[in-house]
C-alpha positions in Angstrom: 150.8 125.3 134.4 150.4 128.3 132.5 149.3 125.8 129.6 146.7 124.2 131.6 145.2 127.6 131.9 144.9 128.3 128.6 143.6 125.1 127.6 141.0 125.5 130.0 140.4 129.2 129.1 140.3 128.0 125.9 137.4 124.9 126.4 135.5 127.4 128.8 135.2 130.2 125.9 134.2 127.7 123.7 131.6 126.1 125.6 130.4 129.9 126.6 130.6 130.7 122.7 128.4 127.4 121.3 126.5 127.5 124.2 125.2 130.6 123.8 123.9 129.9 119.6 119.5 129.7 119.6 118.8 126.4 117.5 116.8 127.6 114.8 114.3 125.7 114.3 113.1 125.0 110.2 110.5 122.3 110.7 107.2 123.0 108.8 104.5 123.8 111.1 100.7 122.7 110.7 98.5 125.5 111.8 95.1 123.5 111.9 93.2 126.8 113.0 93.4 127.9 109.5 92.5 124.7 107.7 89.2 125.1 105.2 87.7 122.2 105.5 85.7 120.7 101.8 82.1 121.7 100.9 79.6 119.6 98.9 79.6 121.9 95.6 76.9 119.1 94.0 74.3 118.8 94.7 73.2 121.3 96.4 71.9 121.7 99.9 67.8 120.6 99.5 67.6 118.8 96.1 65.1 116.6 96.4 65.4 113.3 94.0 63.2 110.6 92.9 65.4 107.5 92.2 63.6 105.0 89.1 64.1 102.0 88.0 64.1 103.2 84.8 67.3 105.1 85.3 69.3 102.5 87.0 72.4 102.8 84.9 72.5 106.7 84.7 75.1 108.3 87.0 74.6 109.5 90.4 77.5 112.3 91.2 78.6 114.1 94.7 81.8 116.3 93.8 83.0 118.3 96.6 86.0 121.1 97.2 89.0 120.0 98.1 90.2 120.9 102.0 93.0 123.4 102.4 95.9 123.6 105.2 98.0 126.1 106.1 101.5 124.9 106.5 104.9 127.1 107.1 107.4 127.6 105.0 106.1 126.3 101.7 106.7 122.9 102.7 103.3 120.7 101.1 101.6 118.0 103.1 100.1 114.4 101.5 97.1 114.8 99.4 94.1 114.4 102.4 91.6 111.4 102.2 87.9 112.2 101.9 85.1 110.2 103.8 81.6 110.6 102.2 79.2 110.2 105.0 75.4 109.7 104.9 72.6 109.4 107.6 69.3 110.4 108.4 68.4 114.1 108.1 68.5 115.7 112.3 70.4 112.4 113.2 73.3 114.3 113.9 74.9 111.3 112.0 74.6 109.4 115.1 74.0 106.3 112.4 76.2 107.7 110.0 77.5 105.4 107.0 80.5 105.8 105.0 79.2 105.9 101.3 83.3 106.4 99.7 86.4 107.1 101.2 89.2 108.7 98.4 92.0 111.1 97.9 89.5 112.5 94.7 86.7 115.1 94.7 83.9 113.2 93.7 81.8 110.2 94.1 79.8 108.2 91.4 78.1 105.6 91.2 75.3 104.6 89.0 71.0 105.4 90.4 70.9 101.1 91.3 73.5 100.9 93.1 72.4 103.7 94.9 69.4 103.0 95.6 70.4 99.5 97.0 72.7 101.6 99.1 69.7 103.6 100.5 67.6 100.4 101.2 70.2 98.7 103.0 70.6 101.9 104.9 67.0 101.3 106.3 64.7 103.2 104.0 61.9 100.9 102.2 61.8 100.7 98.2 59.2 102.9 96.9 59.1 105.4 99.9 60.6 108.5 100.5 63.3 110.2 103.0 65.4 112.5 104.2 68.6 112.2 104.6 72.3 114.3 105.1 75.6 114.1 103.7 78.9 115.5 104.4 82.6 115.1 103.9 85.4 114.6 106.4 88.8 115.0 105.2 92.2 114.2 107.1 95.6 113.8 106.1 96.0 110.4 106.8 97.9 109.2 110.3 97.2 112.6 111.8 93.7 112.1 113.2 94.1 116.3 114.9 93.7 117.2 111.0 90.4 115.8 110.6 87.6 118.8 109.2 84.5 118.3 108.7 82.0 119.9 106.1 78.7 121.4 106.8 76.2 119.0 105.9 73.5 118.9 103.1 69.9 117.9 103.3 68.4 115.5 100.4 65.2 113.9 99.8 65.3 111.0 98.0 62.4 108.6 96.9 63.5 105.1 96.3 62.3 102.2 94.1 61.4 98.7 94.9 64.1 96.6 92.9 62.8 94.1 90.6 63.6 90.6 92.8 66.4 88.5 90.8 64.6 85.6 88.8 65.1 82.2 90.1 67.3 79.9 88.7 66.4 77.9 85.6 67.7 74.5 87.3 67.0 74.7 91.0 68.9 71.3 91.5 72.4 71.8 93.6 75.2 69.9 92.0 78.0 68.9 94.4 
């Protein structure tokens, strides 16, 4: 008997003892209150650009910060993905378009394509428009981390593209 009640001492002390230890917990936490979100560095808010055909194959550049987060104990997160948004200046990108999504900084692509871009957006060759861009970055499956930048305002004249010439043999071969 007088084992039993030790052993059962024993167990209860133990339970008591291991019971009693906090879990510590060492997880990295994500504190998305101080997340900087990325800024358009170029180009600047209110440039205003005239887009011609005779610069087609020049570049066309939008660079842009890169987003911070503040994460606990040192631990680093995957690189975030940027979306490069466009849409009509005081549309509150109710019609946005995603010009380039990327884990870089920057965006280029040459004045035609751009332009083509534009037309297709709804803005006529040889007229001129208004329009906004920003940036919204997220690390990627964790939708609560999306931040987006504060928008700039371009105005951007566009060209009429020269139409493709028709072919030299208008005969279909099957």
């Amino acid at each position: 008997m007088k084992k039993i009640n030790l052993i059962t001492t024993l167990i209860i002390g133990l339970v008591i003892i291991l019971g009693s230890c906090k879990k510590e917990e060492t997880n990295p936490k994500l504190n998305v209150n101080l997340s900087v979100a990325a800024a358009i560095t170029n180009p600047v808010n209110g440039t205003v650009d005239t887009l011609l055909l005779a610069d087609s194959a020049k570049l066309f550049t939008v660079s842009w910060s890169a987003a911070t987060y503040s994460v606990s104990d040192g631990a680093t997160l995957p690189v975030p993905t940027y979306s490069l948004q466009m849409a009509f200046a005081d549309s509150n990108f109710a019609n946005m378009k995603e010009l380039y999504n990327t884990q870089g900084l920057s965006f280029e692509t040459i004045v035609y394509e751009l332009n083509n871009s534009l037309i297709l957006f709804g803005i006529p060759g040889d007229s001129t428009a208004s329009i906004e861009l920003r940036i919204v970055s997220g690390i990627s499956g964790a939708s609560y981390t999306n931040d987006t930048s504060d928008a700039i305002k371009l105005t951007v004249t566009t060209f009429k593209s020269a139409e493709p010439p028709p072919p030299d043999d208008p005969r279909l071969w099957v």
